[in-house]
N, CA, C and O of each residue as an XYZ file, in Angstrom:
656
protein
N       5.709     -3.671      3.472
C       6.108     -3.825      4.850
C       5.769     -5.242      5.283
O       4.648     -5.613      4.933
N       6.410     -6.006      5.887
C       6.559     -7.038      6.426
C       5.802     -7.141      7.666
O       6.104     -6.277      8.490
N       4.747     -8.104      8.079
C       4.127     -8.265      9.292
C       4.850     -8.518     10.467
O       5.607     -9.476     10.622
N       4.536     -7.391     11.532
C       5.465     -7.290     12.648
C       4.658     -8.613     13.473
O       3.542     -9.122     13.366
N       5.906     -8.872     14.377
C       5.265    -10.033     15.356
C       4.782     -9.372     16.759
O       4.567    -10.156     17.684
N       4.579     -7.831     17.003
C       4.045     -7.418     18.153
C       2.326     -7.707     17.476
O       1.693     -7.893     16.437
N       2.221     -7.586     18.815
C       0.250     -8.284     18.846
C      -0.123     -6.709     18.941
O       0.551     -5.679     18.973
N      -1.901     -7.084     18.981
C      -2.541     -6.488     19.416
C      -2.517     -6.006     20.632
O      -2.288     -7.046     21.250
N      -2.596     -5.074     21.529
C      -2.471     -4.717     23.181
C      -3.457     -5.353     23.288
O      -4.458     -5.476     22.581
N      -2.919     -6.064     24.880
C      -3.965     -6.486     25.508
C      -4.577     -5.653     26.586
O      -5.784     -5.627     26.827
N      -3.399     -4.784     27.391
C      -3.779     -4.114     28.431
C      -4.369     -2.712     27.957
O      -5.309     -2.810     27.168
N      -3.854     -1.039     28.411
C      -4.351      0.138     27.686
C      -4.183      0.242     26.857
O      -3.001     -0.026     26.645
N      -4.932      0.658     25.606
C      -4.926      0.773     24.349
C      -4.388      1.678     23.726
O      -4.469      2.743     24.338
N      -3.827      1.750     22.698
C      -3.065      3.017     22.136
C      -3.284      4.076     21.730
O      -2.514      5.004     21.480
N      -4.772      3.954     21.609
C      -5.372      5.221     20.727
C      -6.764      5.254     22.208
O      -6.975      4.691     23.282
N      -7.371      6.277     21.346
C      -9.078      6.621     22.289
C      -9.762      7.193     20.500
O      -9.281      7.165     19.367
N     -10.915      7.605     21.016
C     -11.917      8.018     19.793
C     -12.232      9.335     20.265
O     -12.455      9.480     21.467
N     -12.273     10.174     19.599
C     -12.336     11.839     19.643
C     -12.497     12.622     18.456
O     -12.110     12.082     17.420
N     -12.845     13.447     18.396
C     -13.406     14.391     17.162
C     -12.380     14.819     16.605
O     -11.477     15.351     17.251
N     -12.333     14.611     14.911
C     -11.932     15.211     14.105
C     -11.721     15.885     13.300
O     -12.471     15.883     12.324
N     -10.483     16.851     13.366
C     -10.712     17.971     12.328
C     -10.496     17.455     10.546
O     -10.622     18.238      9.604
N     -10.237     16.339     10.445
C     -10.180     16.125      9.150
C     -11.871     15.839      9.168
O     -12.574     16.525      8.426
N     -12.367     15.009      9.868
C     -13.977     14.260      9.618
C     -14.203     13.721     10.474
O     -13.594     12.695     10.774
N     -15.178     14.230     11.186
C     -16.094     13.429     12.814
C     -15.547     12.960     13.211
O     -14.670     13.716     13.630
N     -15.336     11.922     13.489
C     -14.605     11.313     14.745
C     -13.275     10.684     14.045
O     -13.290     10.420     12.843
N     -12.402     10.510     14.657
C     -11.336     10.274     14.389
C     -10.210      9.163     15.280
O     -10.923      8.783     16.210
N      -9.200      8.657     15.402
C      -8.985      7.935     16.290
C      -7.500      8.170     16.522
O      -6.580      7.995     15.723
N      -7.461      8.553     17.638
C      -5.594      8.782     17.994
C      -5.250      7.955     19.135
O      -5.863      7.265     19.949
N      -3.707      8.364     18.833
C      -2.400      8.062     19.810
C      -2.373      8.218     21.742
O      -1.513      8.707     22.475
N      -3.144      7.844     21.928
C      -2.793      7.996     23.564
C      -1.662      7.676     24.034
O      -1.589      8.281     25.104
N      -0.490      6.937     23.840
C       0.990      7.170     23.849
C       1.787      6.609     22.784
O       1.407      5.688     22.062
N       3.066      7.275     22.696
C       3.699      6.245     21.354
C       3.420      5.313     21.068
O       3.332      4.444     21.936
N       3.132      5.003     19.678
C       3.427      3.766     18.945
C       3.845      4.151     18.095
O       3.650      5.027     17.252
N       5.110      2.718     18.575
C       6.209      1.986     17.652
C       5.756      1.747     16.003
O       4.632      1.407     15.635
N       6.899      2.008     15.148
C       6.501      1.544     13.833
C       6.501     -0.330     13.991
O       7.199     -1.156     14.579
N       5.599     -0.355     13.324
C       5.498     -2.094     13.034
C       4.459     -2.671     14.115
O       4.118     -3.854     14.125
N       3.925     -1.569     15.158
C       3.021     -1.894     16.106
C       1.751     -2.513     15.367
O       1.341     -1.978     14.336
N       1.148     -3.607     15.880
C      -0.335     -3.932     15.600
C      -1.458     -2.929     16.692
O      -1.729     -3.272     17.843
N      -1.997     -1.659     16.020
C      -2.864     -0.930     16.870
C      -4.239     -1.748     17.434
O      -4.598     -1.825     18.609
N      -4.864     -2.302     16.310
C      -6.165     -2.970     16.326
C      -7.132     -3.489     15.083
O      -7.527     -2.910     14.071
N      -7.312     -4.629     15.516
C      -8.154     -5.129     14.737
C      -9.444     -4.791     14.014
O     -10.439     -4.986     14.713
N      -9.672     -4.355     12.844
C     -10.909     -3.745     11.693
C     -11.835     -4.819     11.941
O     -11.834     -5.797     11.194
N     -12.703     -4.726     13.014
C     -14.198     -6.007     12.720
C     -15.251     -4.988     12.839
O     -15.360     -3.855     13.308
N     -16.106     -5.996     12.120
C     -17.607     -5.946     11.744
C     -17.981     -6.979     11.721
O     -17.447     -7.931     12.290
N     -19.701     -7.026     10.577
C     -20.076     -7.946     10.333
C     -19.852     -8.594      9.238
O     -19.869     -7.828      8.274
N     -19.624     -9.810      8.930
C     -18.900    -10.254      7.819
C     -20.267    -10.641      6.515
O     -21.140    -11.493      6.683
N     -20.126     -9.823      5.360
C     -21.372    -10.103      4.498
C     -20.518    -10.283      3.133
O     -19.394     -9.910      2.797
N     -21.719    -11.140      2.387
C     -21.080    -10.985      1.070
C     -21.270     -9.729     -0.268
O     -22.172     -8.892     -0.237
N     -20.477     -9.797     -1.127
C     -20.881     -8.675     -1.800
C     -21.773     -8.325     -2.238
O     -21.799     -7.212     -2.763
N     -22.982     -9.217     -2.196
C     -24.380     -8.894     -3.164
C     -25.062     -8.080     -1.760
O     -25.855     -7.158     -1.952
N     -24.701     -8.481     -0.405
C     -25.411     -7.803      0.653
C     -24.436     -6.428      1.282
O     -24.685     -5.658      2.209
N     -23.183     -6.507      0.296
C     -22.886     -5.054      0.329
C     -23.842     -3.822     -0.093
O     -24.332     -2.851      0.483
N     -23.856     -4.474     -1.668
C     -24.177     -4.243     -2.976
C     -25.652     -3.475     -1.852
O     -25.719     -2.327     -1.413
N     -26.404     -4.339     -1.716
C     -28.024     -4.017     -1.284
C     -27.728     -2.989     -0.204
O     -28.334     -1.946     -0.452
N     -26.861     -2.909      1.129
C     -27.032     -1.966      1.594
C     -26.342     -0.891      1.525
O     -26.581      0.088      2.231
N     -25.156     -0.959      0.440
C     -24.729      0.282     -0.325
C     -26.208      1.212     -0.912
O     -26.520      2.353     -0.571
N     -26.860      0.404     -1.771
C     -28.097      1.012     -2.083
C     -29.296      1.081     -1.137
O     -30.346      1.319     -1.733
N     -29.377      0.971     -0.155
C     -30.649      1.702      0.728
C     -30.480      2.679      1.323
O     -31.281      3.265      2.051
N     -28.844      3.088      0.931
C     -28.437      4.196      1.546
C     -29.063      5.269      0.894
O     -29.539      5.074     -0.224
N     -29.167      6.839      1.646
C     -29.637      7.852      0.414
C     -28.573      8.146     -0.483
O     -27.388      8.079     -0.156
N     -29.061      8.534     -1.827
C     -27.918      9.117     -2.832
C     -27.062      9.868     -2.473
O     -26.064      9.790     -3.190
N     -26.973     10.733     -1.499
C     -25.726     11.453     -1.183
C     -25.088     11.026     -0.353
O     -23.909     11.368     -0.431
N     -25.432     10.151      0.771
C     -24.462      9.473      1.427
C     -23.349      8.449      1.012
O     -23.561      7.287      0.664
N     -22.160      9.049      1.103
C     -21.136      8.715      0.308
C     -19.824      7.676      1.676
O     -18.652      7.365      1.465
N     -20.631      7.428      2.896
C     -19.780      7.356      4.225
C     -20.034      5.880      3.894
O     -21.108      5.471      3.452
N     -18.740      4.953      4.195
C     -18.891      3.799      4.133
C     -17.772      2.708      5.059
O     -16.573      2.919      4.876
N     -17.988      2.083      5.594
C     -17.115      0.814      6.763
C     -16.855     -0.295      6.009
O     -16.138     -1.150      6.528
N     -17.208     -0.452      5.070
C     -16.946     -1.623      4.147
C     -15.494     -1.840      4.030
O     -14.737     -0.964      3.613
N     -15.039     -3.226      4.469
C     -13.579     -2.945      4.095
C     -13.727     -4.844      3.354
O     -14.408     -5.727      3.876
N     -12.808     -5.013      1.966
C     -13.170     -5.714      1.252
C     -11.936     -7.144      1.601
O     -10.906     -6.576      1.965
N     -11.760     -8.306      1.611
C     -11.491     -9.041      1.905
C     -10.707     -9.702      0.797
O     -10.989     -9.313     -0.336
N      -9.692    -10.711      0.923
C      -9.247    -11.686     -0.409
C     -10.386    -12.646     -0.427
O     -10.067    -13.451     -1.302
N     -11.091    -12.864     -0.129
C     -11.684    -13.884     -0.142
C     -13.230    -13.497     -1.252
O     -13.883    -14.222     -2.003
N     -13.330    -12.281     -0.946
C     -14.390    -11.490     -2.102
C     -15.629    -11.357     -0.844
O     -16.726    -11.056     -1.317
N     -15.608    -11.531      0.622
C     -16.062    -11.112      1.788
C     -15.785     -9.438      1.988
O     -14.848     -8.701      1.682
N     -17.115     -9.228      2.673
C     -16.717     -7.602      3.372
C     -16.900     -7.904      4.213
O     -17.560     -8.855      4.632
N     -16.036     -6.722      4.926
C     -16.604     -6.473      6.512
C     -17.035     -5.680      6.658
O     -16.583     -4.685      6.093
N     -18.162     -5.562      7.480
C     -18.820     -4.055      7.300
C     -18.903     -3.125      8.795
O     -19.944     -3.097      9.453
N     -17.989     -2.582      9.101
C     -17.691     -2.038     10.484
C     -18.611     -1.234     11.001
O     -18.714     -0.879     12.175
N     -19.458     -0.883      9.846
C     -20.993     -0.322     10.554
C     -21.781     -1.098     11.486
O     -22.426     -0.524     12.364
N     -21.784     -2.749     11.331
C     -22.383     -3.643     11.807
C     -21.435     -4.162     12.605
O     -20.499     -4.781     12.099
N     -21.530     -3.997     13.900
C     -20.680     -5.105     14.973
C     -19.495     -4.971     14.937
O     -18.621     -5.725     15.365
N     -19.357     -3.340     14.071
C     -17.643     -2.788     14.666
C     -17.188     -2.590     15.674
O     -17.731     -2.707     16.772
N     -15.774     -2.155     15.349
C     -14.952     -1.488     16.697
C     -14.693     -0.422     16.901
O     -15.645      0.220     16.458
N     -13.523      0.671     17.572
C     -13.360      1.822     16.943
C     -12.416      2.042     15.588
O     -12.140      3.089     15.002
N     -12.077      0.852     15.345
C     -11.108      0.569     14.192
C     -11.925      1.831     12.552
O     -11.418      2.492     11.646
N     -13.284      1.546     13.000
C     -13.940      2.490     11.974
C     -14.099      3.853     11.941
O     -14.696      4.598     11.164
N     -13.227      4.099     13.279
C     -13.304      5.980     12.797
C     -12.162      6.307     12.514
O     -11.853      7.477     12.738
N     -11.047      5.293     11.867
C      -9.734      5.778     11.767
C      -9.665      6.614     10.024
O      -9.935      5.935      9.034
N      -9.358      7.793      9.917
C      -9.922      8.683      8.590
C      -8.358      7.793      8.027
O      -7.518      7.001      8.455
N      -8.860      8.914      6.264
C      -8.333      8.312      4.980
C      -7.243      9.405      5.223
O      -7.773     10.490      5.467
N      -5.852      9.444      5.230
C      -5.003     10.243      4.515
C      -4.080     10.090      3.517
O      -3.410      9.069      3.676
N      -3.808     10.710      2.577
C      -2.687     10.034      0.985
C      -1.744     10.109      1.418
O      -0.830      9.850      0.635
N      -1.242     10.563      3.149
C       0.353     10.559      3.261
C       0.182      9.721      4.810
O       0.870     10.163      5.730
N      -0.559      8.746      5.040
C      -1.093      7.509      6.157
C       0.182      7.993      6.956
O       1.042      8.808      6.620
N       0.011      7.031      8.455
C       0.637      6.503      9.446
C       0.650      5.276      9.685
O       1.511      4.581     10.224
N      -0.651      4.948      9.133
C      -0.575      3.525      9.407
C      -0.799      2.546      8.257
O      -0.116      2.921      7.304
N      -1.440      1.512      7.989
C      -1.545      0.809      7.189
C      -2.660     -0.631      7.341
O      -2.487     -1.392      8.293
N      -3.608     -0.859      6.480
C      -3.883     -2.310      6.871
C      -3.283     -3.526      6.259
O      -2.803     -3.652      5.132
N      -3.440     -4.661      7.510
C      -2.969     -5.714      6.636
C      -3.883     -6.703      6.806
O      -4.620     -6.805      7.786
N      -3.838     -7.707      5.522
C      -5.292     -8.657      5.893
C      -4.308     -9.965      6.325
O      -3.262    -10.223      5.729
N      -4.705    -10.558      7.195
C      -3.950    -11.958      7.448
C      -4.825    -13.268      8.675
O      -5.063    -13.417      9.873
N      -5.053    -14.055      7.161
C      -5.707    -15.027      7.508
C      -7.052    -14.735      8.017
O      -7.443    -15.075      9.134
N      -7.833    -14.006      7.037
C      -9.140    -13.486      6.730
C      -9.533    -12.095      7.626
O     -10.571    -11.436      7.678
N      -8.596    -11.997      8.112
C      -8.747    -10.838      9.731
C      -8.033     -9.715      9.087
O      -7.174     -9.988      8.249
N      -8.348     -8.202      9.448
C      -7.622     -7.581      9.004
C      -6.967     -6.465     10.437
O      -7.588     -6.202     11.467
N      -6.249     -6.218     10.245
C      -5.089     -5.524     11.464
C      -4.952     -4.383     10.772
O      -4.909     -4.363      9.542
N      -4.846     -2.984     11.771
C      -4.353     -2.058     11.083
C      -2.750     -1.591     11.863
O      -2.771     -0.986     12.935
N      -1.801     -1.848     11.378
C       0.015     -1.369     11.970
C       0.596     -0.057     12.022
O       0.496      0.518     10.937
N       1.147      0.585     12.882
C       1.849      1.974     12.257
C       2.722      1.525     11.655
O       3.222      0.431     11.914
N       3.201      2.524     10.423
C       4.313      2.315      9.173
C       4.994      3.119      9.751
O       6.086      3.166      9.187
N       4.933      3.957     10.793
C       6.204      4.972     11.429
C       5.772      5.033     13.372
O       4.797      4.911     14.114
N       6.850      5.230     13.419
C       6.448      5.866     14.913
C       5.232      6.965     15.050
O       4.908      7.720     14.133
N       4.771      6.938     16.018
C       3.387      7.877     16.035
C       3.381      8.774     17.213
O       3.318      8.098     18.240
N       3.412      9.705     17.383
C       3.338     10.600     19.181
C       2.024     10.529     19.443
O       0.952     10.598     18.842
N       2.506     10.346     20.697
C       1.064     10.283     21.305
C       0.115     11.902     21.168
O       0.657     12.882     21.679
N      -0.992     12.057     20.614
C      -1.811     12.665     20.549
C      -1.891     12.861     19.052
O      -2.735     13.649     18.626
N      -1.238     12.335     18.361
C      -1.527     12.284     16.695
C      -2.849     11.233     16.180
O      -3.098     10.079     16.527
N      -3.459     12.008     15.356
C      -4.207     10.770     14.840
C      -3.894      9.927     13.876
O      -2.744      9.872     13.438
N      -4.720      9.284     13.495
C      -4.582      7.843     13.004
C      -5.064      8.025     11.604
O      -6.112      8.622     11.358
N      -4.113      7.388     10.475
C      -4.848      7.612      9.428
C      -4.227      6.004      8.585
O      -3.264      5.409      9.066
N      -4.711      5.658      7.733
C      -4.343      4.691      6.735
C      -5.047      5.500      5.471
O      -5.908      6.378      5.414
N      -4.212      4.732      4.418
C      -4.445      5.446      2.833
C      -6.345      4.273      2.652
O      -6.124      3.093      2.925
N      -7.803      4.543      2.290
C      -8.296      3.715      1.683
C      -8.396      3.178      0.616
O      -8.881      2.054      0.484
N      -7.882      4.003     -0.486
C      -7.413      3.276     -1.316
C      -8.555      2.798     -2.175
O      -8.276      1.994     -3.064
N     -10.272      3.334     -1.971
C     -11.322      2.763     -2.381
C     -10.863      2.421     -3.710
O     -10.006      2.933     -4.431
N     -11.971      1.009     -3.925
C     -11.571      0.422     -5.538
C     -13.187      0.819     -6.156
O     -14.205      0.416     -5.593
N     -13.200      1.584     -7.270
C     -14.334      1.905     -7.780
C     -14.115      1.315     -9.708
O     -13.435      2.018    -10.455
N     -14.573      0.426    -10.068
C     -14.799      0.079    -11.202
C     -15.000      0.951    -12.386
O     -14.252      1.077    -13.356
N     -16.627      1.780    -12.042
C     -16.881      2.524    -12.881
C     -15.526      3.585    -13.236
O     -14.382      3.463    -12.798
N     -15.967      4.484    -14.021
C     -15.303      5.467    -14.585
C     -15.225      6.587    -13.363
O     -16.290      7.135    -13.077
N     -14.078      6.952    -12.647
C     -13.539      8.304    -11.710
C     -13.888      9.389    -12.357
O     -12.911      9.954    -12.849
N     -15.111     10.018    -12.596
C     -15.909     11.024    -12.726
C     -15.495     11.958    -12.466
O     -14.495     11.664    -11.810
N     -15.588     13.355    -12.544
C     -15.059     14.045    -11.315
C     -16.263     14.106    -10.511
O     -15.990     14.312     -9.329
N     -17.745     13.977    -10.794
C     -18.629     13.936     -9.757
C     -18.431     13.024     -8.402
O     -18.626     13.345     -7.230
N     -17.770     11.203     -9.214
C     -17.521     10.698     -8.201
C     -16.406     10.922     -7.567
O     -16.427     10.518     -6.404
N     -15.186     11.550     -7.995
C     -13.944     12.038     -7.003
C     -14.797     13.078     -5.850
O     -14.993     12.866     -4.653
N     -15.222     14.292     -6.711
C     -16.215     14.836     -5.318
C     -16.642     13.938     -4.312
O     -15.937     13.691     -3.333
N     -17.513     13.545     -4.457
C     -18.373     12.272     -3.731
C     -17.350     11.721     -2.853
O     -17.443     12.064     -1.675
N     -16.451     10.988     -3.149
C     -15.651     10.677     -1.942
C     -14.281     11.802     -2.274
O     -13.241     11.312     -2.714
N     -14.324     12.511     -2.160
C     -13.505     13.842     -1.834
C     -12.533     13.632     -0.627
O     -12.997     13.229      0.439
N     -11.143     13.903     -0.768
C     -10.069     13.806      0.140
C     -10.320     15.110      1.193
O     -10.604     16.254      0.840
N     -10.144     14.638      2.552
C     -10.177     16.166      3.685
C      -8.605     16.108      4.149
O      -8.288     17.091      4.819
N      -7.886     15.454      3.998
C      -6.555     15.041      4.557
C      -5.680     16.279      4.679
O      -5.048     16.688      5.654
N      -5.820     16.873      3.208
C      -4.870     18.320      3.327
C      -3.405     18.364      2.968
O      -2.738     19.356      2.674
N      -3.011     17.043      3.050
C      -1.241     16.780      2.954
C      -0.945     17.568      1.492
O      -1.690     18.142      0.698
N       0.428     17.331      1.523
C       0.991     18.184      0.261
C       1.250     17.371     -0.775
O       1.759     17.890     -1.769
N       0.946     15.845     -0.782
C       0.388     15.097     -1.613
C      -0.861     14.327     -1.899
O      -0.985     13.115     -2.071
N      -1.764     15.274     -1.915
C      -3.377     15.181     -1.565
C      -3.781     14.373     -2.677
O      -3.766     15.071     -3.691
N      -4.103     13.306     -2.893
C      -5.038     13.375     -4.483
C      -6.199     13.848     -4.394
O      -6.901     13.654     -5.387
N      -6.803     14.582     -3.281
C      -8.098     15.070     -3.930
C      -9.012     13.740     -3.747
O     -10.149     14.211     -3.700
N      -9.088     12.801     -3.661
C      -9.769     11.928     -3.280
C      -9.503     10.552     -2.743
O      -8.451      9.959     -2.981
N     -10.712      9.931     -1.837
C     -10.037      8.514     -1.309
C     -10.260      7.721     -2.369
O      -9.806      6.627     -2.035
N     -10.721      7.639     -3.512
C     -10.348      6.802     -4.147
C      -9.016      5.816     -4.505
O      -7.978      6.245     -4.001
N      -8.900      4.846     -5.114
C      -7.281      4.701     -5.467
C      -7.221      4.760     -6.891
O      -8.103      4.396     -7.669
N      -6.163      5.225     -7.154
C      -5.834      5.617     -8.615
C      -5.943      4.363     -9.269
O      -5.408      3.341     -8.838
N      -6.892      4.443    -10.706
C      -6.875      3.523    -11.850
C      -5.814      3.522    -11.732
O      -5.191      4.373    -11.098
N      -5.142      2.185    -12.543
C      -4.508      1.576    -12.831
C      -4.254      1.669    -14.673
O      -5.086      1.122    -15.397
N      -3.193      2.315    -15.212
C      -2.695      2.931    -16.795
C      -3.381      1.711    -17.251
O      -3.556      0.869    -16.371
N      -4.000      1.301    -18.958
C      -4.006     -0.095    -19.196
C      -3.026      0.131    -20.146
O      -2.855      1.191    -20.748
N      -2.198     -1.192    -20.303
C      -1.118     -1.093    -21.282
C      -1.101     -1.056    -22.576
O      -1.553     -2.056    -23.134
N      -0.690     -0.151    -23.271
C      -0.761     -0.384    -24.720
C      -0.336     -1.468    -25.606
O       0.693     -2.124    -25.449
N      -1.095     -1.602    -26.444
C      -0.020     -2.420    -27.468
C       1.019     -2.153    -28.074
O       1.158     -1.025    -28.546
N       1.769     -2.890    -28.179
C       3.667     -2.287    -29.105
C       3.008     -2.066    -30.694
O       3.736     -1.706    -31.619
């Protein structure tokens, strides 16, 4: 999808923050939005990966909840720190919306029209290195429900190619 040239609202906002039945809080539609709309901007605090890395780990072992959203630049943002409500928008495998990163900032757009009182979802798409376990698919486990669920927010490895 191509970056729309509508902005961010300046005046009432499109969504509010309210409880969700996919996962705690959630963030919806207070009136239509247009596909190609810019809803709002994903900020936090901007850290690098080794101070991901560290407060990924002071977390307890089962806490699997994370605001980290990863950057081209090899920057996170960490929406736990000096977010917006941009961080309660949940994971679904069949989204509404989408992020886009542009010019170190990241925006999240609807990819369709949205009614007002729908919530808000983008695919996360987490990138996990290690090996997709099924312990770690549990661990971040999909609540979305759609009829193309993968079962988790992870994003699917990538096949490696064989040799001919």
């Amino acid at each position: 999808m191509t970056r729309s040239s509508t902005t961010v609202p300046t005046d009432k906002p499109f969504y509010a923050v309210r409880h969700s039945k996919i996962h705690g809080n959630g963030v919806f539609a207070t009136r239509k939005i247009p596909q190609g709309t810019c809803i709002i901007e994903y900020q936090g605090q901007r850290i690098s990966w080794k101070e991901a890395v560290r407060r990924e780990n002071d977390k307890p072992a089962d806490c699997f909840h994370t605001f980290f959203f990863s950057l081209d630049s090899g920057k996170i943002i960490d929406g736990g720190d000096q977010g917006n409500d941009s961080r309660w928008i949940n994971h679904s495998c069949e989204p509404n919306c989408e992020a886009q990163e542009d010019d170190g900032k990241v925006f999240i757009y609807a990819l369709r029209d949205i009614a007002r009182g729908e919530e808000l979802y983008y695919d996360y798409g987490l990138i996990m290195e290690e090996r997709h376990t099924a312990a770690l698919k549990r661990a971040y486990c999909c609540l979305c429900g759609t009829p193309s669920c993968r079962g988790t927010l992870l994003a699917p490895k990538r096949k490696k190619k064989q040799a001919a």
